[in-house]
C-alpha positions as CSV (number, residue, x, y, z in Angstrom):
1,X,-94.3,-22.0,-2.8
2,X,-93.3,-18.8,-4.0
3,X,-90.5,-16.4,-2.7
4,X,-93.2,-14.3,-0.7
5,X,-94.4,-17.4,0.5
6,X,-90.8,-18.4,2.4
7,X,-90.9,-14.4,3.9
8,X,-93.9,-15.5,5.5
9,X,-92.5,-18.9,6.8
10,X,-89.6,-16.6,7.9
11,X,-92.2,-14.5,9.8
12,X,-94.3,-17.1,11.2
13,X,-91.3,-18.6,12.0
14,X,-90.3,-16.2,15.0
15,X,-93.9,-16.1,16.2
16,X,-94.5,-20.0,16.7
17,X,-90.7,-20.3,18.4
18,X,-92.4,-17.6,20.8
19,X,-95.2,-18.8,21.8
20,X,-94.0,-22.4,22.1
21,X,-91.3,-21.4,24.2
22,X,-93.8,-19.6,26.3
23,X,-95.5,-22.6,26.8
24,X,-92.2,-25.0,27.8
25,X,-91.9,-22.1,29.9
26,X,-94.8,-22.0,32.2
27,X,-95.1,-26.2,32.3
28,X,-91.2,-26.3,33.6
29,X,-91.2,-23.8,35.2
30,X,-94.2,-25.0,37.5
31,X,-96.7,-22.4,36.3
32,X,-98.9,-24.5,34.5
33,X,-99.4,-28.2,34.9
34,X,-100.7,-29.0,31.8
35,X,-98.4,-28.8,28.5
36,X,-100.3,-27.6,26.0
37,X,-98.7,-27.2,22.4
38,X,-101.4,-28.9,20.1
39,X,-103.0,-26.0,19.3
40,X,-99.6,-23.9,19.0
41,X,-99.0,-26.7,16.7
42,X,-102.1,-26.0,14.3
43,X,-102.3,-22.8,14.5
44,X,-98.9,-22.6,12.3
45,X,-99.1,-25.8,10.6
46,X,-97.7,-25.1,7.2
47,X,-94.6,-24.0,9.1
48,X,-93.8,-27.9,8.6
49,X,-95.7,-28.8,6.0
50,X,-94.4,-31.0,2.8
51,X,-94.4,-28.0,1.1
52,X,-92.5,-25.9,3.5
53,X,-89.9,-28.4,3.3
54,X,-89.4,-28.7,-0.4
55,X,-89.5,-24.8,-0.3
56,X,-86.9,-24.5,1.5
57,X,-84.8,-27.3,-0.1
58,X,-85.2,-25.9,-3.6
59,X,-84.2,-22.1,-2.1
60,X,-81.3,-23.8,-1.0
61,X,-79.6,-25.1,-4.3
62,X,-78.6,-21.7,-6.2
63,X,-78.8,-19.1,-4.0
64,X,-76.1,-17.1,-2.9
65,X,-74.1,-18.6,0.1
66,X,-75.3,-16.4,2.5
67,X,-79.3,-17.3,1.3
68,X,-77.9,-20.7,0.6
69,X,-77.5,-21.3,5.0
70,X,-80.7,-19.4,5.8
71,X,-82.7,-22.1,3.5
72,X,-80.9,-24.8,4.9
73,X,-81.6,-23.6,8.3
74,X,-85.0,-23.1,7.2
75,X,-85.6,-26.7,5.6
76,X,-83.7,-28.4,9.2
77,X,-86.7,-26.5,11.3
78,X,-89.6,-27.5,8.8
79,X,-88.2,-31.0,9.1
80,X,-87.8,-31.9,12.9
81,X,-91.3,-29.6,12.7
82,X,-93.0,-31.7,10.4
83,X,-91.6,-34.7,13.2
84,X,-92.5,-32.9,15.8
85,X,-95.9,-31.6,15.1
86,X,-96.3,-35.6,14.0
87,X,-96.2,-36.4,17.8
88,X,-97.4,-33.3,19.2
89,X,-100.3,-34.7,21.3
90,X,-98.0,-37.8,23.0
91,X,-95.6,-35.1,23.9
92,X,-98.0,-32.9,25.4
93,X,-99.2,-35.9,27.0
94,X,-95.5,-36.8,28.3
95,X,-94.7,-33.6,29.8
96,X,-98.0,-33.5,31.9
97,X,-97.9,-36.8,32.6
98,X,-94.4,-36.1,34.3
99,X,-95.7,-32.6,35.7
100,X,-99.2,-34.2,37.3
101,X,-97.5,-37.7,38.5
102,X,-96.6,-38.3,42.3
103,X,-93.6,-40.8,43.9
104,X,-95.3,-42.0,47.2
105,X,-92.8,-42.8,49.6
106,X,-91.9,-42.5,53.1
107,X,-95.5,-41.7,53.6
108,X,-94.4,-38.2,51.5
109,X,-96.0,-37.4,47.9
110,X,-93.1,-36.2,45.6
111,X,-93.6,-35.0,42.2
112,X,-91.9,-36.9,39.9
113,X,-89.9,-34.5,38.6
114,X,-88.5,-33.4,42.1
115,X,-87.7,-37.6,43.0
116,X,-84.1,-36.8,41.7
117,X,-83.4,-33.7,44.5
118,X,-84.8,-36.5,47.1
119,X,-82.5,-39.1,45.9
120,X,-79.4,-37.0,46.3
121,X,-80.3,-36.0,49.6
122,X,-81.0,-39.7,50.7
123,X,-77.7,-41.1,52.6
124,X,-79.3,-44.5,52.8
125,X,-78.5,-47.4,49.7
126,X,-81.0,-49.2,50.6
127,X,-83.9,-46.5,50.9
128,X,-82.6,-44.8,47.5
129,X,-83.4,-47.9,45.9
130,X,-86.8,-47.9,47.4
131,X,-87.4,-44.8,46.0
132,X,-85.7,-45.5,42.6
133,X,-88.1,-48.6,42.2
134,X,-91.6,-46.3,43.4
135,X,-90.2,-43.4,40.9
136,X,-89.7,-46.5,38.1
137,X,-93.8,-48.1,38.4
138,X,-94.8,-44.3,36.9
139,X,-91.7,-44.2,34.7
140,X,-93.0,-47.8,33.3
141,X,-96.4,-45.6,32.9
142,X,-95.0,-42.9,31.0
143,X,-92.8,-45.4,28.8
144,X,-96.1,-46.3,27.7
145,X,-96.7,-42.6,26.0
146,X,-92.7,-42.2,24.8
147,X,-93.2,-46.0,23.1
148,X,-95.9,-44.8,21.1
149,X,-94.5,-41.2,20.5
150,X,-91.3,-42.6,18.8
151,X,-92.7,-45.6,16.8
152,X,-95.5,-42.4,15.4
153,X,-91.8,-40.2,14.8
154,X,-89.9,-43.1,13.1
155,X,-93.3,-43.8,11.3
156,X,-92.8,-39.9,9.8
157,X,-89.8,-40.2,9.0
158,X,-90.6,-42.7,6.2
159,X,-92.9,-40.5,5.1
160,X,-89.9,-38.2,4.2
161,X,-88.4,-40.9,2.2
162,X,-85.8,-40.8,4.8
163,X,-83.9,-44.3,5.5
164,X,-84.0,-43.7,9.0
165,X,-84.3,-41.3,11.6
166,X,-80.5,-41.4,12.4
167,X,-79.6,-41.0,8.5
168,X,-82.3,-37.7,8.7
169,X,-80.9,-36.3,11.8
170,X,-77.3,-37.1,10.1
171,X,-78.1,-35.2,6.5
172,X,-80.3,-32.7,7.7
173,X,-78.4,-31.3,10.5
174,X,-74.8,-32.2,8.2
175,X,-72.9,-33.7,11.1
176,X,-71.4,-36.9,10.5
177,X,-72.7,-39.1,13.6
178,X,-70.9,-42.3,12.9
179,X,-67.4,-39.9,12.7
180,X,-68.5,-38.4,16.3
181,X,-69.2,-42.1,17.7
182,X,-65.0,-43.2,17.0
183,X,-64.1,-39.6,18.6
184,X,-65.9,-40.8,21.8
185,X,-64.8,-44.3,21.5
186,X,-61.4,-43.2,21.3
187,X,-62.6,-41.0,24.5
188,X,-63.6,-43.7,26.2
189,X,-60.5,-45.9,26.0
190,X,-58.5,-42.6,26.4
191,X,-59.8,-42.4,29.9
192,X,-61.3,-45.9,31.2
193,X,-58.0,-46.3,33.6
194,X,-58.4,-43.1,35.3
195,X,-62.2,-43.2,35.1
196,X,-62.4,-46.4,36.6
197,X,-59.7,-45.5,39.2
198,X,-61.0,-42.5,40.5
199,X,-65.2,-43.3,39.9
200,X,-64.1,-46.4,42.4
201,X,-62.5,-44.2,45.0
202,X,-65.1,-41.7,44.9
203,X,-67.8,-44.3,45.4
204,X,-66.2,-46.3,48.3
205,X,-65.2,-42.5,50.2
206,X,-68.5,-41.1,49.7
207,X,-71.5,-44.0,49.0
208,X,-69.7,-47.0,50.6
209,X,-69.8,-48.9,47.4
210,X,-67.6,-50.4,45.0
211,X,-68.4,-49.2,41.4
212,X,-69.9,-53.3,40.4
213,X,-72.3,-52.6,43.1
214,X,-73.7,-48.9,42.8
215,X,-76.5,-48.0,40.7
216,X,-77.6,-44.7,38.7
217,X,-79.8,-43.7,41.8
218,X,-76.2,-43.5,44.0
219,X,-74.7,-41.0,41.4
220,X,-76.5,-37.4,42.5
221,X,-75.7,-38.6,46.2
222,X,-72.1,-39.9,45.7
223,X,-71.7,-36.5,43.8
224,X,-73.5,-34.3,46.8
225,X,-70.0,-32.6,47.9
226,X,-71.8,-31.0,50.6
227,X,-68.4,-30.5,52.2
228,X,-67.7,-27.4,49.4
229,X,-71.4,-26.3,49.5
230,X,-70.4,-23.7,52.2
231,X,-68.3,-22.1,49.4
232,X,-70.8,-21.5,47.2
233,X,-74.0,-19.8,49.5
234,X,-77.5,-19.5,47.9
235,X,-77.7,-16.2,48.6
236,X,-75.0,-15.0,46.7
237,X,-75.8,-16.9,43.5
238,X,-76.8,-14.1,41.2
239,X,-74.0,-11.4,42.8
240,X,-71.3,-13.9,41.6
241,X,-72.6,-14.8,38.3
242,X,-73.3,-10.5,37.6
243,X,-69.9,-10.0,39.2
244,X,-68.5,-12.2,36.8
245,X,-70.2,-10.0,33.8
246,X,-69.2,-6.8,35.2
247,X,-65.2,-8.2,35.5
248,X,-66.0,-8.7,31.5
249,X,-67.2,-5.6,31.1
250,X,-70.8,-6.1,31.1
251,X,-73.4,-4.9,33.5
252,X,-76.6,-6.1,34.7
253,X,-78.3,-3.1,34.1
254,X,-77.2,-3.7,29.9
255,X,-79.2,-6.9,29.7
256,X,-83.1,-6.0,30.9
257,X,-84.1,-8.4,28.2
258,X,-83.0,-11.2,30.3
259,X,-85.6,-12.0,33.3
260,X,-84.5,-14.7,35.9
261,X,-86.9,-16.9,37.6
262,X,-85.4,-18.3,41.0
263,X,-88.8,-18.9,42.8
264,X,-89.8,-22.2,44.6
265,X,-92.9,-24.0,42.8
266,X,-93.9,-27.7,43.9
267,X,-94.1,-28.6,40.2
268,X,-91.3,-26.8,38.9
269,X,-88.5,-29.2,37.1
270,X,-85.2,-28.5,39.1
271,X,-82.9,-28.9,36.3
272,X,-82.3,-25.0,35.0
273,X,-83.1,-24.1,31.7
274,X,-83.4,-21.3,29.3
275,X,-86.2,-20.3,27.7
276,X,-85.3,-18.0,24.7
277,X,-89.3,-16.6,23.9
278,X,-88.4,-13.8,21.5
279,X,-84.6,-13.5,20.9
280,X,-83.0,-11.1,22.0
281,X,-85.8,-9.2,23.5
282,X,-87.6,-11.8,26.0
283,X,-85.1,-14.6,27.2
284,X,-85.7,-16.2,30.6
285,X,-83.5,-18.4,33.1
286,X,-84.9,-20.5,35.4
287,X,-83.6,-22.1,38.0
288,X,-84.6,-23.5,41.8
289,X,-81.5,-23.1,43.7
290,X,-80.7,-25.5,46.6
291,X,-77.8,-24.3,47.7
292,X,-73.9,-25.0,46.8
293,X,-71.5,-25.8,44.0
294,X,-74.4,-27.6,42.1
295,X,-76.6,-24.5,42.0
296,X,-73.5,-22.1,40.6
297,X,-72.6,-25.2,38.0
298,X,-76.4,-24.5,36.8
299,X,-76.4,-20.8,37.1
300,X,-73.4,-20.2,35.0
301,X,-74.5,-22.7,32.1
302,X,-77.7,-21.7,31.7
303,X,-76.5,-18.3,31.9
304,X,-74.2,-18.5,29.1
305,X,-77.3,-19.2,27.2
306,X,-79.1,-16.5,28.5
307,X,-76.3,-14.0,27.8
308,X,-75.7,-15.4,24.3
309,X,-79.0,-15.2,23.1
310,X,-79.5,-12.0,24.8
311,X,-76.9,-10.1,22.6
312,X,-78.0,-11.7,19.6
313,X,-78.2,-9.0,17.0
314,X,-81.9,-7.4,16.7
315,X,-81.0,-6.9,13.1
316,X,-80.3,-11.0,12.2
317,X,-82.6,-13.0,9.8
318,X,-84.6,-15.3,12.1
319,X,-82.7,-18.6,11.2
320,X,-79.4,-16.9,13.2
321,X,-81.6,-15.8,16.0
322,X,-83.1,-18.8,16.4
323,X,-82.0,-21.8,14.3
324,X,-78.6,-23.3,13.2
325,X,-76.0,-25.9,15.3
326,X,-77.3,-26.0,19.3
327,X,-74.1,-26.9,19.8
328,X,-72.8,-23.4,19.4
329,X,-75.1,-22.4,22.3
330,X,-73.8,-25.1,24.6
331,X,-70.4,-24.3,24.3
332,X,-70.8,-20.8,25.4
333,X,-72.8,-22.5,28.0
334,X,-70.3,-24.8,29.2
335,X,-67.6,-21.8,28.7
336,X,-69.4,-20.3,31.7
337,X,-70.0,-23.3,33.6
338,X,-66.5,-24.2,33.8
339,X,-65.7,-21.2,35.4
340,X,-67.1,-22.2,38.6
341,X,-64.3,-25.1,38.5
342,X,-61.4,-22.8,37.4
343,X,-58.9,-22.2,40.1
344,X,-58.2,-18.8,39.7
345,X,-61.9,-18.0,39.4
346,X,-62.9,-19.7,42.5
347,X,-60.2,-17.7,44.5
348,X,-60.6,-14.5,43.2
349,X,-64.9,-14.9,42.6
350,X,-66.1,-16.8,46.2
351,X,-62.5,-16.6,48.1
352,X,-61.9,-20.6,48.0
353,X,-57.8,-20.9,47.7
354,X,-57.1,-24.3,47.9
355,X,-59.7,-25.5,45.3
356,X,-57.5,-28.3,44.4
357,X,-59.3,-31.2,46.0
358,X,-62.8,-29.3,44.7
359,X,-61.5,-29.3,40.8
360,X,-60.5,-33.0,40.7
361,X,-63.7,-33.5,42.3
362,X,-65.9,-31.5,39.7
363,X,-63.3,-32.5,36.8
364,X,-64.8,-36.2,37.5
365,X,-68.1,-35.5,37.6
366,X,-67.5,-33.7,34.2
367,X,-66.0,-37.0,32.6
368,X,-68.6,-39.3,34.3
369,X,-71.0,-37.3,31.7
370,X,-68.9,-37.2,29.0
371,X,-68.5,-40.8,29.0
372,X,-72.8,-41.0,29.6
373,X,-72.9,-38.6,26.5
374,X,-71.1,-40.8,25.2
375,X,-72.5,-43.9,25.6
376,X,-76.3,-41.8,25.0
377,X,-74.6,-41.5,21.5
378,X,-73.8,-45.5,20.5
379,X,-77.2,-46.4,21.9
380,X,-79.4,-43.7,20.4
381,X,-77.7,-44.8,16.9
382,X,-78.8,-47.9,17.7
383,X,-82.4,-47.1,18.5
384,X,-83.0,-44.9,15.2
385,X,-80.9,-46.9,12.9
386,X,-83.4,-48.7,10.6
387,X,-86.7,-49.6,10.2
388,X,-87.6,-52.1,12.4
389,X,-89.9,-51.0,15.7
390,X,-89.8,-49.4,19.1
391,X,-89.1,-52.4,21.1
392,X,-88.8,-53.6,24.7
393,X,-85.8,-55.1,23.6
394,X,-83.9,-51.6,23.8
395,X,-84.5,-51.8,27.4
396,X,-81.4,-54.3,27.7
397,X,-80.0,-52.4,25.0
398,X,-79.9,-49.3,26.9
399,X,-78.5,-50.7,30.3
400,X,-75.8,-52.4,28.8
401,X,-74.5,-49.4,26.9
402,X,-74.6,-47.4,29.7
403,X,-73.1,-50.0,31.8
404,X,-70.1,-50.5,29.4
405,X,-68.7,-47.2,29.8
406,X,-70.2,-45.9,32.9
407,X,-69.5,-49.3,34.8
408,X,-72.2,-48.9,37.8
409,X,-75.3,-50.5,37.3
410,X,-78.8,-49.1,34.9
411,X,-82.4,-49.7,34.9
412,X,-83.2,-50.4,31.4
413,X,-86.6,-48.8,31.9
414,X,-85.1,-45.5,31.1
415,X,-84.6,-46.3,27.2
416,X,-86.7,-43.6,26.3
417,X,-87.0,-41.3,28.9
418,X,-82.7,-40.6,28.6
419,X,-83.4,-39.8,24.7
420,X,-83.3,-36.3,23.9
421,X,-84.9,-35.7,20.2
422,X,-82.9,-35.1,16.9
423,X,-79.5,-36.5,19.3
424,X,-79.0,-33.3,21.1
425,X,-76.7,-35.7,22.8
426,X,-74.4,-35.3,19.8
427,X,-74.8,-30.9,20.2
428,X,-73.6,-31.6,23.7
429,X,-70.8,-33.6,22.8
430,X,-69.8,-31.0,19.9
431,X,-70.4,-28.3,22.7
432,X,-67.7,-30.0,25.5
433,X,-65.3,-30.0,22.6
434,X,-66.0,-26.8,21.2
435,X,-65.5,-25.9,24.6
436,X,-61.9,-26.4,25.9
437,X,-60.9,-25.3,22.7
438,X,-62.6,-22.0,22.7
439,X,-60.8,-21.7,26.4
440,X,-57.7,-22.1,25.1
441,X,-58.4,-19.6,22.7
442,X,-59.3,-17.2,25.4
443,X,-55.7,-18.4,27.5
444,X,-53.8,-17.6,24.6
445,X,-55.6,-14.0,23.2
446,X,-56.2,-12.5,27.3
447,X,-54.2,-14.8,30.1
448,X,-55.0,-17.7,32.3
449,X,-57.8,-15.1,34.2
450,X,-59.7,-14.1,30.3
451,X,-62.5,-13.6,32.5
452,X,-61.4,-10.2,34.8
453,X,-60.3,-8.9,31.0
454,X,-62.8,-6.7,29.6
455,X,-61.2,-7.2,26.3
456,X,-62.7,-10.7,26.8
457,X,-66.0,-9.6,27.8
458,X,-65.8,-7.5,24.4
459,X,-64.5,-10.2,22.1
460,X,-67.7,-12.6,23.4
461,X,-70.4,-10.5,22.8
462,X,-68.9,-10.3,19.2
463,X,-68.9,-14.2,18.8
464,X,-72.6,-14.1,21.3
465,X,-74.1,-11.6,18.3
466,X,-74.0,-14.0,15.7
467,X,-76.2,-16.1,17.2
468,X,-75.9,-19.4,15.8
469,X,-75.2,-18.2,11.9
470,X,-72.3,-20.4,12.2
471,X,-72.0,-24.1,12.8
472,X,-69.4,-24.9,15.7
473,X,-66.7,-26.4,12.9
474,X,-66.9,-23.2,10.9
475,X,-67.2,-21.5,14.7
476,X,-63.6,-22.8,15.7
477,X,-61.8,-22.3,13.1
478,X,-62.2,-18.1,13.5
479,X,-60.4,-19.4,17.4
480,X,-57.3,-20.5,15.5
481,X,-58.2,-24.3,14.9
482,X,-58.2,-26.0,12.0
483,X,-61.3,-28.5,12.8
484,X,-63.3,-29.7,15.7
485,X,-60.9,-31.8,17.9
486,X,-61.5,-33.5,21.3
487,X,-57.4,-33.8,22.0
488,X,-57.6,-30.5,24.6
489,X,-60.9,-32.2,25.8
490,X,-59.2,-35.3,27.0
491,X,-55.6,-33.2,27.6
492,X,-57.7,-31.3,30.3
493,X,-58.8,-33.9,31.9
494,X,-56.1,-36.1,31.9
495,X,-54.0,-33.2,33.7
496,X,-56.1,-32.3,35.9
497,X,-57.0,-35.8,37.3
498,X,-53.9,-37.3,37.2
499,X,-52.3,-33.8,39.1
């Protein structure tokens, strides 16, 4: 390929990222029931083409630094695309598999994406697991599609002359998986006592279980809190999220680029997401609030995402708009989100004083899924290392990874229905991390309450600008830091569980 050739993979680039988005978008967000992205798929096929790839590669070795990233970003797109596109029609057939499919139970047909907001709301063991085992006969059904669609992907990835997916993923993305896996080992042990002590308590107060004898399905319920919903009132969602902004010194009004989709749909996923369509001119947050803490939780992450890629600059190459480390755009997620468990926030933002029983609460449903993220890590590594084949065998696999550091019990059925492609789990994990320590960054440069300081607001949508140009270990070094380090992760929540 010649140089005018990558300008137009640069072009095409930004046109394919919208109209695929536009597509996740109307499928999630209940507008469409069937996912459709084989034709998106076609239509810019030599986006991930061999020759894309190797184009990119070879722009990468002598060019300037600067040119040097955008190729590599470049090459990291065309990969996971060439992977991607390689499985295009099981995934559309997954997603509308999940969108079409109905739970029959209590004489009630529930879509299968909305069987999680029933099982939180069931108070009975016995009937959750009823339901658990009718949402499980479609999830055996769909395993049937995922089986398929990651044999086909681990099949590609020989094709690339890759050893395995995890060594792709690993090179291709440059983080160092096997380095991440003894930070959360170390994470685990760090905190199994007080895990372990408090998961116990919480389960017996609010589920009537012991940990041995609770399952996955008890989790949303025993996490409910309905007793702090009241604090946190549907209808005042948006005003404290915008209220929050304007405290930062950024209006509503600033951000029309941003649209925000709160409207009831019977096939509309209820976990919240962001849908960046053209970046920064047409990003979209959707989310199906319920009422309480869980809603604001959503809001706020999903928001940070919004807001991030919404102040992107208009005048950044396409990789930064679009491409580079996730894990950049979770933090600033998560930076958000954890305001909504920040005690000077929740007093001075939705009047709740004595949060402190409402923190430790939230602070251990925040470490439940670090130690899942966790434990997604070691088994995903074990899933895509080599080249031996999708199995049923990593049904037992599964459970008893997730059992070892989670403790309550699993349905191995879920071994590829938890996996996120190209181990986002590993961008989330980077993300928590990058998290606290951005925070205490923000502590030290503007107080304990950064987020009433406009200064803050200011020195955000200078970090939110650069999109993702910047991986989150070159990211937290410009906070201060000399690497990437999980010890105010686990300091954090080792004070405030043990308070």
């Amino acid at each position: 390929m010649s140089p005018e050739d990558i300008v137009r993979l640069r072009q095409d680039l930004e046109a394919f990222q919208g109209e695929l988005m536009l597509e996740f978008y109307q499928n999630h967000a209940g507008l469409k029931e069937e996912m459709a992205t084989v034709g998106i798929y076609d239509r810019f096929a030599h986006l991930f083409s061999r020759q894309a790839i190797d184009a990119a590669n070879a722009a990468e070795v002598g060019s300037p630094p600067d040119e040097s990233r955008m190729a590599r970003y470049l090459g990291a797109f065309a990969t996971f695309g060439y992977l991607d596109s390689s499985v295009k029609t099981l995934t559309d057939k997954a997603n509308t598999f999940e969108s079409q499919s109905v739970v029959t139970f209590d004489g009630d047909d529930i879509p299968y994406r909305q069987v999680p907001l029933r099982l939180r709301a069931e108070t009975d063991h016995a009937r959750r697991a009823v339901l658990f085992e009718a949402k499980l006969a479609e999830t055996e059904k769909l395993n049937v599609a995922l089986s398929e669609r990651m044999q086909v992907m681990h099949d590609a990835v020989r094709d690339l002359g890759a050893k395995d997916y995890a060594d792709l993923c690993s090179k291709t993305k440059g983080i160092d998986y096997r380095s991440l896996e003894a930070d959360m080992e170390d994470l685990l042990h760090r905190t199994e006592g007080l895990y372990v002590e408090h998961m116990s308590s919480l389960l017996r107060d609010r589920a009537d279980l012991t940990i041995e004898e609770a399952w996955s399905f008890d989790i949303p319920f025993a996490f409910k809190g309905q007793e702090f919903d009241h604090e946190f009132p549907k209808e005042r969602l948006a005003e404290a999220f915008f209220a929050t902004l304007k405290s930062m010194g950024m209006e509503r009004a600033d951000y029309p680029n941003i649209m925000i989709d709160t409207d009831e749909r019977p096939n509309k996923t209820p976990r919240a997401f962001c849908a960046p369509v053209r970046v920064p001119e047409d990003v979209r947050l959707v989310i199906m609030p319920q009422g309480g803490w869980k809603d604001y939780q959503a809001f706020f992450h999903e928001g940070g995402h919004a807001w991030h890629f919404g102040s992107v600059g208009r005048d950044l190459p396409v990789e930064y708009r679009y491409l580079g480390d996730n894990s950049v755009t979770e933090a600033f997620a998560f930076l958000l989100e954890h305001l909504v468990t920040d005690p000077l926030w929740l007093e001075k933002s939705v009047g709740m004083r004595d949060s402190g029983q409402f923190v430790r609460f939230a602070l251990l449903n925040k470490l439940m899924f670090l130690r899942r993220y966790a434990c997604k890590l070691m088994y995903e590594l074990k899933l895509h290392h080599g080249r031996g084949p999708v199995t049923r065998d990593f049904e037992e696999i599964y459970r008893s990874c997730l059992q070892k550091g989670l403790k309550f019990r699993h349905s191995g059925k879920h071994f590829l229905e938890d996996v996120d492609d190209a181990f986002y789990c590993a961008e989330y994990l980077r993300a928590w991390i990058l998290d606290a320590q951005m925070r205490e960054a923000l502590r030290e440069k503007f107080g304990d309450a950064w987020f009433l300081e406009p200064r803050a607001g200011e020195y955000l949508r200078e970090l939110w600008a650069y999109g993702q140009k910047y991986r989150a270990d070159e990211l937290v070094k410009t906070l201060g830091f000399v690497e990437l380090d999980h010890g105010p992760l686990l300091a954090e929540i080792e004070r405030g569980l043990e308070s």
